[in-house]
C-alpha positions as CSV (number, residue, x, y, z in Angstrom):
1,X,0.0,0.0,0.0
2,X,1.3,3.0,-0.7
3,X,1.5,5.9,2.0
4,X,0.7,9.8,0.4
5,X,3.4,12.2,0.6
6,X,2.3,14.3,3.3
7,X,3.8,11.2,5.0
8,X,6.4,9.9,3.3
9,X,7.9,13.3,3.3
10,X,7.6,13.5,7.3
11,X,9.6,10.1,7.8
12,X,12.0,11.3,5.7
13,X,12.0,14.7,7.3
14,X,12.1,12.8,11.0
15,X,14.7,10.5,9.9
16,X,17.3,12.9,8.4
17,X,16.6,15.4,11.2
18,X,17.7,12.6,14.0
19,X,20.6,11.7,11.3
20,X,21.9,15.2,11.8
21,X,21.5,14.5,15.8
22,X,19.1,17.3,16.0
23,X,16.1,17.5,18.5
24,X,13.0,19.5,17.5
25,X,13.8,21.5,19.9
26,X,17.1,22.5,18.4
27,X,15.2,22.9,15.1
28,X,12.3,25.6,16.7
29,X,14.9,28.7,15.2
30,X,13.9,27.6,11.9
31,X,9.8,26.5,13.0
32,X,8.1,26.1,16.0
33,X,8.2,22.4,17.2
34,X,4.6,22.2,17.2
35,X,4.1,22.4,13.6
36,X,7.3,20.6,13.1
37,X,5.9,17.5,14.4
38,X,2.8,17.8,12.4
39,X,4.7,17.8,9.4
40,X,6.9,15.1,10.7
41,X,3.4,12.7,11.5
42,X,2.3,13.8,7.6
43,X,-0.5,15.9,9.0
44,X,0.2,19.2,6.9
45,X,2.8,20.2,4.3
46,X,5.7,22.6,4.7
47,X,5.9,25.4,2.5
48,X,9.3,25.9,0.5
49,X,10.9,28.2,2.3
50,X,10.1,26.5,5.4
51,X,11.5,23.3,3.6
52,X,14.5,24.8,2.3
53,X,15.2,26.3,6.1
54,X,15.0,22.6,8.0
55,X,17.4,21.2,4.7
56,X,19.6,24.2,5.6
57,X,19.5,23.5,9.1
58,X,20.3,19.5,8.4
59,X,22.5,19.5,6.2
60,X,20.8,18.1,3.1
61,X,20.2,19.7,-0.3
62,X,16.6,19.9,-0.8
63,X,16.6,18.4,-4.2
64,X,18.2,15.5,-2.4
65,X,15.2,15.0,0.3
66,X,13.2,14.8,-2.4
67,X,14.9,12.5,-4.1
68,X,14.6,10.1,-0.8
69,X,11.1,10.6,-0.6
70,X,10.5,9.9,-4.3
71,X,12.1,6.6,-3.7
72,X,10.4,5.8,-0.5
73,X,7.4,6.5,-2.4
């Protein structure tokens, strides 16, 4: 079955984040943990900048993210 992207893109978003030994709480500069975890449980979407910001912050292109969450897909 496959899971929509909303989701997908969280687990990825989750996964590299605790890669990068980050805590939400480390990542609130960039958004405020509560909707980070939203978007990490594939409850709303990000918008690009806010995207781009949390791949800044982790260390991952953004074109690469996507990339992982085409594949999970």
């Amino acid at each position: 079955m496959k899971m929509g992207f909303e989701k997908v893109l969280g687990q990825v978003l989750r996964d590299v984040r605790l890669q990068a030994g980050l805590s939400r709480t480390e990542c609130a500069e960039r958004i405020h943990k509560a909707n980070l975890s939203k978007i990490e449980n594939g409850q709303t979407l990000p918008r690009i900048d806010t995207l781009a910001a949390l791949c800044e912050l982790m260390g991952v292109a953004l074109a690469d993210l996507l990339l992982i969450v085409e594949a999970r897909q």
